[in-house]
N, C-alpha and C positions, 0 to 999 in steps of 0.2 A: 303379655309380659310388659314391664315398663319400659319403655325406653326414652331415653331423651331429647334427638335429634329428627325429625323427620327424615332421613336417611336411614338404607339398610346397611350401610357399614360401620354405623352404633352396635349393635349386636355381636358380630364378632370382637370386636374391641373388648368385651366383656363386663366395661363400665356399667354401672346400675346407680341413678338418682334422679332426683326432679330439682335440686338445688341450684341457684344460682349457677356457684359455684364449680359444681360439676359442668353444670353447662358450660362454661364458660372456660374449665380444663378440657372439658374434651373438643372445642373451638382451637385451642393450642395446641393440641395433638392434632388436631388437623392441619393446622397452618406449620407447623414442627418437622412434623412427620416425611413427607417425601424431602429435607436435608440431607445432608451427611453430616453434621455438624455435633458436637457431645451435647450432651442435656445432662443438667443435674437439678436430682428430683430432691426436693427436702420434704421432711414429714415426721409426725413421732411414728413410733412403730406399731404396725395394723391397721395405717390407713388404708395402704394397698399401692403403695409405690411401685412395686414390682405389676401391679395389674397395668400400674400406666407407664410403664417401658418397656413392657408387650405392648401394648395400644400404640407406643410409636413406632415399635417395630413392624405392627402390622398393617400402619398407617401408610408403610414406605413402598417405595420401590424394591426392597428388602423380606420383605414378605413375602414365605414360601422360604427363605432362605435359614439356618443356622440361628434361630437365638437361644443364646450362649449365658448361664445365671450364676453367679459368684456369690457367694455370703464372704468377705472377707471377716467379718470380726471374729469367729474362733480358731484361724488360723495363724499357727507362727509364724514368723517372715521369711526363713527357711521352705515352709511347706507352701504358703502362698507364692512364694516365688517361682517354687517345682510347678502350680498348677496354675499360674498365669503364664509361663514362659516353655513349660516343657522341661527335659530334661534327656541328655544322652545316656547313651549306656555308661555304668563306672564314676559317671556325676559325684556321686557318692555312696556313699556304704546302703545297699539293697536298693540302688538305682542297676537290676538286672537285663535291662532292656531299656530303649530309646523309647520317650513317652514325651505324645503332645498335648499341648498346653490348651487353655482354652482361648487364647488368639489363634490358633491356628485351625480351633476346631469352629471360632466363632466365622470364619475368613466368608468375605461377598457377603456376613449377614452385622447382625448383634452382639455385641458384647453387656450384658447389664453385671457393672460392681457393684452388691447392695453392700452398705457400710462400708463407705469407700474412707470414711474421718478413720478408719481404726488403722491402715496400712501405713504401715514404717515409710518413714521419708523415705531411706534410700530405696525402696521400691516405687516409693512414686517418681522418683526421678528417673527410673526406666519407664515407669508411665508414659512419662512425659515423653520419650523418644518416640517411642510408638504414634501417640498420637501424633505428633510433628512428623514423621520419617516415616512410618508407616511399616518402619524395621524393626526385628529385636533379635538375638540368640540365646539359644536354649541354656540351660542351665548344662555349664561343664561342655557346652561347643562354642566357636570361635564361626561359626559361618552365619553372615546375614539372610535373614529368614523374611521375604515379602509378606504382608499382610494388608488386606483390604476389609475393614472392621468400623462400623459405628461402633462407637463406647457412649454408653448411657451408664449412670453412675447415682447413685440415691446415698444418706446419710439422716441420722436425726438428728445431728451436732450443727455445732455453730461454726462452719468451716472459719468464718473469719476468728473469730475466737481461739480456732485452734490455731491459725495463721499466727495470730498477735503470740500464741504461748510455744512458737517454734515447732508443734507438730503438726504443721501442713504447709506443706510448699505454696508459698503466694502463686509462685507461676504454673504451678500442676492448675490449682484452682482454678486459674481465668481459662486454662485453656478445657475444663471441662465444664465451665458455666459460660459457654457461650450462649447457651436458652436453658433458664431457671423455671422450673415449677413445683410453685408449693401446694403441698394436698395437705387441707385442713382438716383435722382432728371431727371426728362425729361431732361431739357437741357442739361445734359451728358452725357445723352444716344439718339441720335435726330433719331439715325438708328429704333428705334422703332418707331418712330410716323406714317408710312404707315400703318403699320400692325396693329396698333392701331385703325387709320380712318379708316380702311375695317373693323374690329373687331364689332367697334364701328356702324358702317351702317348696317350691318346686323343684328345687332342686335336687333336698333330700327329700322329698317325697318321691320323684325319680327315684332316689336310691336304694327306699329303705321297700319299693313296693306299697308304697301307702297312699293314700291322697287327702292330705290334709291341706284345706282350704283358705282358714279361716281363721280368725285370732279374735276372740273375744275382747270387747271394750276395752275392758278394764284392764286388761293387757298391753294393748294398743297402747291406753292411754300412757302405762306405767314407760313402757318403749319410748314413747316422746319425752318421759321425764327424766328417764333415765342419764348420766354423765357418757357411759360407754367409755370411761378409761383406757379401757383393750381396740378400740375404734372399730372398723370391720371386721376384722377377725375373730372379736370378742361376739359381734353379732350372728356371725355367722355358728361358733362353738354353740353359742346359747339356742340357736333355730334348731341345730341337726342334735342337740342333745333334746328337743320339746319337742319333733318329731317321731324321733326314736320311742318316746315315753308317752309318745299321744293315744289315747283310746279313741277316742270319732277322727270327724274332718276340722275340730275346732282346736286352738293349741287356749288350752287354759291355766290359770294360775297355777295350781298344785304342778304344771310338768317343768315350771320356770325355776331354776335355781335358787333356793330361800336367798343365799345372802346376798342375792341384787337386790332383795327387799328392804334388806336389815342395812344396808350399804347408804340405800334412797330414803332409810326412814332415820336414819343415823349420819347424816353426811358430816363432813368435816367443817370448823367454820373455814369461811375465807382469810386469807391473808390481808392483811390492810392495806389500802391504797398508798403508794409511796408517794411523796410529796415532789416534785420537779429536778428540786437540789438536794436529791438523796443522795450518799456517794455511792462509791462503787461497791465498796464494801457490803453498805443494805441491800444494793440493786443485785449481789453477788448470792446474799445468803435468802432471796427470795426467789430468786430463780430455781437454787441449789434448794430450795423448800417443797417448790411446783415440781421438781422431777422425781423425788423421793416420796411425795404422794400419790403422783401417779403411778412410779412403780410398787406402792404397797396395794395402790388399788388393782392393778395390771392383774398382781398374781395372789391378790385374794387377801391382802395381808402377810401372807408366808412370807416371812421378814429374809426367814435364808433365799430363799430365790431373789426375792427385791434386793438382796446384795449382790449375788450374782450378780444381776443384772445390772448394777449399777456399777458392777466393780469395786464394791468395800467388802471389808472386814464385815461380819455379821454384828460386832461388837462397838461400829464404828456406825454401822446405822441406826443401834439401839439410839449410841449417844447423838445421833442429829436428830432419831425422833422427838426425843427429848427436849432437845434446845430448841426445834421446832415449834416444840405445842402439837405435835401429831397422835399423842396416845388419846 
C-alpha cells in the first residue's frame, strides 16, 4: 500500500498520497501533534479535514484517549449548546435526566468541531472560556465543570471574512488558530489520486469480498483529468461504487459513473482573470461564482441540493446561475 513517510506511524494516521503537499501536511501533524495547542483546519468540503484532526489526535500524547467529533452546522444554537455543554435534569422541557456533553465526554483526549464558522457568536463566547479556563457549566446548572480537552476545529469559510461581517468573534478566532492547516482541494494536489484508487480498492475490495486489482488506462488516465469537485470523498463514493459493479480484477469504463464523462467532456468555461484593481464587488461576485459551481458540480447539478447546501432559496440559485453564465 502507499504510504508516504518512511515511518510506520503514516499508516495508522490514515493519510493516503504521494503529493508534495500531503507530505508536507503530514510533516505538521507531526511537528503539531504532541501540543496541546487548538488547530484549525480549513479546506472545501471532502478533503478530509476530519481525517487530519484524527492524524493529530493520534499523533499526540492523547492517543488511545477520547476523540470527541461535532458537525455543528445542522444544528440550532439551542441544541448545539445541549451537546457541547451538557445539560441537567428539567434544563428544559424533555431535558428528563442529566446529560453530558461532548467536553466532558471529550476530557484527557479530542474535541474536533467540524464547521466550526456556522456556531452563533454567543456560543462561541462560551468557546472561548473553555479553551482559556478550561471550565464551563452545563446547560440549566450553575456548578463549574473542570475539563482537560484539545479542541481541533475545521471550517470551509473565510473565518476572517466572517469576522469582518460580525459572525465570528475575532478573539474565539486567534485563540483556535494558533496552528493553521490548509488541505488543498484534489485538483491541486492530482499526484495523490493513484495512491488514493489503490487506497480506495483495497479497501472495498476488503469489503465487498472481491479483489479488484487494477484500473485500466484509460480510466487511470480519465482520474488524473478528472476536476473531483466532491475532493476525497467523491473518490472514494466513485471506487466503492466500481467495485461493487466490477466483474474481473480490472475496474473499467462501463462501472464509472456516465456523468463524470459527460461533466469532463462538457466542463464549464472558466471565469476571467480579474485585473489587480478590480473592486470588491467583482472580486465578491467571482468568488460567490466558484462556490455555486462547485456546489452544482458537488451534487451532480441537483440545483435543490446545491441550495441546501449553499443556503439559498432554490429560486435564488436559478437566478445567480443565470447571471453567472452557469447554464
Amino acid at each position: 500500500p502507499p504510504i508516504l513517510l518512511e515511518d510506520i506511524t503514516v499508516r495508522p494516521w490514515g493519510i493516503v498520497g504521494n503529493s508534495a503537499h500531503t507530505q508536507q501536511l503530514l510533516r505538521m501533524v507531526e511537528k503539531i501533534g504532541p501540543s496541546k495547542s487548538s488547530v484549525l483546519i480549513t479546506g472545501l468540503s471532502g478533503t478530509g479535514k476530519e481525517l487530519v484532526a484524527r492524524a493529530i489526535h493520534n499523533a499526540s500524547p492523547r492517543r488511545g484517549k477520547p476523540f470527541v467529533a461535532l458537525n455543528c452546522a445542522a444544528l440550532a444554537p439551542g441544541v448545539l449548546e445541549s451537546e457541547l455543554f451538557g445539560h441537567e435534569k428539567g434544563a428544559f422541557t424533555g431535558a428528563t435526566s442529566r446529560r453530558l456533553g461532548r467536553f466532558e465526554r471529550a476530557h484527557t483526549g479530542t474535541l474536533f468541531l467540524d464547521e466550526v464558522g456556522e456556531i452563533d457568536p454567543g456560543i462561541q463566547l462560551k468557546l472561548l472560556r473553555v479553551v482559556e479556563e478550561g471550565t464551563f457549566e452545563r446547560v440549566g446548572g450553575n456548578e463549574p465543570i473542570q475539563v482537560d480537552v484539545r479542541l481541533v476545529a475545521a471550517t470551509n469559510r473565510d473565518l476572517r471574512e466572517s469576522i469582518a461581517e460580525g459572525r465570528f468573534r475575532e478573539d474565539f478566532y486567534y485563540r483556535l488558530n494558533v496552528f493553521s492547516i490548509q488541505v488543498e482541494p484534489l485538483c491541486k494536489r492530482p499526484d495523490d489520486i493513484p495512491a488514493l484508487v489503490e487506497h480506495f480498492l483495497q479497501k472495498f475490495s476488503r469489503e465487498t469480498g472481491k479483489e479488484v486489482t487494477d484500473v485500466d488506462d484509460d480510466v487511470m488516465n480519465f482520474f488524473m483529468r478528472y476536476p473531483w469537485p466532491g475532493n476525497v470523498r467523491e473518490i472514494e463514493n466513485v471506487i466503492e461504487r466500481a467495485v461493487v459493479l466490477a466483474q474481473g480484477s480490472t475496474l473499467t469504463r462501463d462501472v464509472i459513473p456516465p456523468e463524470l464523462f459527460f461533466a469532463q467532456e462538457h466542463p464549464q468555461p472558466e471565469p476571467p482573470s480579474l485585473p489587480e484593481d478590480a473592486s470588491l464587488g467583482e472580486r465578491t461576485d467571482q468568488y460567490e461564482r466558484e462556490l455555486i459551481l462547485a456546489a452544482l458540480e458537488r451534487f451532480r447539478w441537483n440545483k435543490t441540493k446545491a441550495a441546501e447546501h449553499l443556503g439559498l432559496k432554490r429560486t435564488t440559485l436559478q437566478y445567480k446561475i443565470k447571471k453567472y453564465g452557469l447554464e
